[in-house]
C-alpha positions as CSV (number, residue, x, y, z in Angstrom):
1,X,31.7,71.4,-1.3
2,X,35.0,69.4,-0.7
3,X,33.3,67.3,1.9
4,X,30.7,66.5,-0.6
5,X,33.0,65.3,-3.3
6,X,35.0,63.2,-0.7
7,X,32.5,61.5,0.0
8,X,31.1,61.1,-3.7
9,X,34.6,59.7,-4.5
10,X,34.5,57.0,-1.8
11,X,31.0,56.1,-3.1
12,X,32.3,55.4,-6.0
13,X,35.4,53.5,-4.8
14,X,33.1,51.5,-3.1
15,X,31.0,50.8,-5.8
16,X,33.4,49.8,-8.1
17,X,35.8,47.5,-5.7
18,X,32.2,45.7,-4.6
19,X,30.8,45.4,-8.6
20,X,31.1,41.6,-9.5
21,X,32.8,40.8,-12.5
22,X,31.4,38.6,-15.0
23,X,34.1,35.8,-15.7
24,X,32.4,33.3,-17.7
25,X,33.5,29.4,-18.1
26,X,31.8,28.1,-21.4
27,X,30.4,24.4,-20.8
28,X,29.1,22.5,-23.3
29,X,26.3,20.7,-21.7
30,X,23.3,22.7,-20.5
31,X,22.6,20.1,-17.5
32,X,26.0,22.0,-16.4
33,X,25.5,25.3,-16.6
34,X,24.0,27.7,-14.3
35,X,23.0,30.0,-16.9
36,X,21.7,29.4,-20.5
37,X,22.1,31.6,-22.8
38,X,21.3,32.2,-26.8
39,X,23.4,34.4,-28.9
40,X,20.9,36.8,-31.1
41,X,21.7,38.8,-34.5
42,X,18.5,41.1,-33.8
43,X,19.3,43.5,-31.0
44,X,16.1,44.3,-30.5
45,X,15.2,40.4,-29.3
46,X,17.9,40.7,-26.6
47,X,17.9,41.0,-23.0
48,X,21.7,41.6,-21.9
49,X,23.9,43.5,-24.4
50,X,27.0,42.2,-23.8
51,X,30.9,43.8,-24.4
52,X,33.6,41.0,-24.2
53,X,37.3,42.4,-22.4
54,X,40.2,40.8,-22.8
55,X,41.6,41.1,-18.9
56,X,39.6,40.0,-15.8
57,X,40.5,43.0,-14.3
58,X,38.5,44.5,-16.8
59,X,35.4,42.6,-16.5
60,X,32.1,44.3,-14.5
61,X,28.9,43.7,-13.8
62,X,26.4,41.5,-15.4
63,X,27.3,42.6,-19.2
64,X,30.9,43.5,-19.4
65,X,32.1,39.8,-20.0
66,X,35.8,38.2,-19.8
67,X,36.0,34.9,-20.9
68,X,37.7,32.6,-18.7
69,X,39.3,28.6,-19.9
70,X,39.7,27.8,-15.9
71,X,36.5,27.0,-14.6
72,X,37.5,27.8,-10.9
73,X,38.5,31.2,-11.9
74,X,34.6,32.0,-13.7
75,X,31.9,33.1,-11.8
76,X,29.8,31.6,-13.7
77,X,29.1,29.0,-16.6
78,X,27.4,29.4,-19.5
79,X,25.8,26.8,-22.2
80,X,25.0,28.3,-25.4
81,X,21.7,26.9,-26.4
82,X,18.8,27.9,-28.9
83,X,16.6,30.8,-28.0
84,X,13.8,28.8,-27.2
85,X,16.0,27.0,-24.6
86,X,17.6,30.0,-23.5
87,X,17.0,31.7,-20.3
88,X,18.7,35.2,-21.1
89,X,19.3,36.1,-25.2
90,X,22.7,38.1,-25.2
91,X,23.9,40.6,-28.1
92,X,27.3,41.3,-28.6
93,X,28.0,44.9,-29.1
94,X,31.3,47.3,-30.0
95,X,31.5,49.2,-26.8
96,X,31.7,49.0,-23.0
97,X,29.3,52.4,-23.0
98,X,26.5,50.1,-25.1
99,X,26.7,47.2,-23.0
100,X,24.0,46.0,-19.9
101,X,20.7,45.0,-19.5
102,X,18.2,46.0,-22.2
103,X,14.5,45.1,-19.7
104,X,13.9,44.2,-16.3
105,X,15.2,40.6,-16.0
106,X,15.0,37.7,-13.2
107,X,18.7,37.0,-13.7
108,X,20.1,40.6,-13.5
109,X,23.1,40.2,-10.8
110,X,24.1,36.2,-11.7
111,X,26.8,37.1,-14.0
C-alpha cells in the first residue's frame, strides 16, 4: 500500500514539473502568430475554455493561460481574429476546475 502511493505521488510530480504552461504573447498581426484564436460569448461554440492566472508559475497546460508582455518569455503567440478566421474559438470562464478543451482538437498540446 505505501509502495503504491509512492509511486502514485512521483507520477504526479512528474506530471506536473513536465505539463507546459501556456504563456501567451498577444501579437497583433495574424501573419505573426502561431495560433489564431477568436474570443466567443456562446460557450457552447467553443473549443478551449480558458482560465487566465495572474503568475507564470501558475499557468498549465493548454487552457490555464498567463499572459505574458515579453514575447521571449511566451510560449506562444496569439492574434485575436474573427471566428471565421480563427483556428481554435476560446471562452473565458470563472475557474481553474472549468477550464480545458471542450472536443477533440488538432491543436490540443500548442499552448
Amino acid at each position: 500500500m505505501i509502495l503504491r502511493l509512492l509511486l502514485a505521488g512521483i507520477v504526479l510530480v512528474a506530471t506536473i514539473t513536465t505539463a507546459s504552461a501556456a504563456k501567451i504573447y498577444q501579437v497583433y498581426n495574424p501573419d505573426e502568430a502561431n495560433i489564431r484564436v477568436a474570443i466567443v460569448r456562446d460557450r457552447g461554440m467553443a473549443d478551449l475554455l480558458v482560465y487566465r492566472v495572474s503568475s507564470r508559475a501558475l499557468a498549465l497546460g493548454d487552457a490555464v493561460w498567463f499572459v505574458t508582455r515579453d514575447s521571449a518569455d511566451a510560449t506562444v503567440r496569439l492574434s485575436f481574429v474573427s471566428v471565421d478566421a480563427s483556428e481554435v474559438k476560446v471562452y473565458f470562464v470563472d475557474t481553474f476546475r472549468e477550464a480545458g478543451w471542450v472536443r477533440p482538437h488538432r491543436l490540443r498540446g500548442s499552448f
